[in-house]
N, C-alpha and C positions, 0 to 999 in steps of 0.2 A: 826462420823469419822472426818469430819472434823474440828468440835469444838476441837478435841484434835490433831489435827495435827496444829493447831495455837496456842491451848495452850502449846505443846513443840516446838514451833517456837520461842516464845517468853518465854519461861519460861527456854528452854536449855544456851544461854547464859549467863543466869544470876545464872544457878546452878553454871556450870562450872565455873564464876570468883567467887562465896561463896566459892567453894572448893581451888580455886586458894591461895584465901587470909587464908582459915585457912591452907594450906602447907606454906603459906608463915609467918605463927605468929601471926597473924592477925584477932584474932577469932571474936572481935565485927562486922566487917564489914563481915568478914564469915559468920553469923549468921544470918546478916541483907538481903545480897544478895542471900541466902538460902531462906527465909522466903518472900523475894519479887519475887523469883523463883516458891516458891508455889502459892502464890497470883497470879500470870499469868496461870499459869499454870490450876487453875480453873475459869479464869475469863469467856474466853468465852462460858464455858457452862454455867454461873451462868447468864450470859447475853442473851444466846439464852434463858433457860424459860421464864427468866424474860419479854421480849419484844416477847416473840415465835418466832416460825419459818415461812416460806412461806406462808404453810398449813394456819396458824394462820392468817395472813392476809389477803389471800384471803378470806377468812370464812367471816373476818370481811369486805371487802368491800363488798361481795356482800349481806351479812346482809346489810346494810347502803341502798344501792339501790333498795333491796328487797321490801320495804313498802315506798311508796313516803309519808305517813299519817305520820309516826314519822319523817320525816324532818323538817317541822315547829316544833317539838317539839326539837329535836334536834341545831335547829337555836338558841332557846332561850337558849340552855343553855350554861353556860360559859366556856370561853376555857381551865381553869385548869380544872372543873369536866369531861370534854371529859376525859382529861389524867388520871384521877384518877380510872377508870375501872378497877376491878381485874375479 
């Protein structure tokens, strides 16, 4: 609920002036403010999977704490492959 109450936070203004400029003649920019209306408008759910939610973090910190044995192995490893986790 919330992901889509910020994606028409963000995506309502920018419908409303596509619609503005194709009433005004103006359909390139109509199209383009439409089409970056949609693009917000799904951004932050595409963004909560992608990084998860709360749930999803705390899972992962208390994994981490969980086993003190994979910390040394963890130490070794480098800081892109941390973020590369799917």
């Amino acid at each position: 609920m919330l992901q889509t109450a910020l994606g028409l936070s963000m995506a309502g203004p920018m419908v409303i002036v596509g619609v503005e400029f194709l009433r005004g003649g103006q359909p390139v920019f109509g199209v383009g403010f439409l089409a970056l209306g949609v693009l917000a408008l799904f951004f932050p759910s595409w963004l909560g999977r992608r990084i998860g939610g709360p749930r999803t973090w705390i899972r992962r910190r208390l994994d981490r704490r969980g086993s003190d044995d994979e910390e040394d192995e963890t130490d070794s490893q480098s800081l892109l492959s941390r973020f590369r986790r799917d």
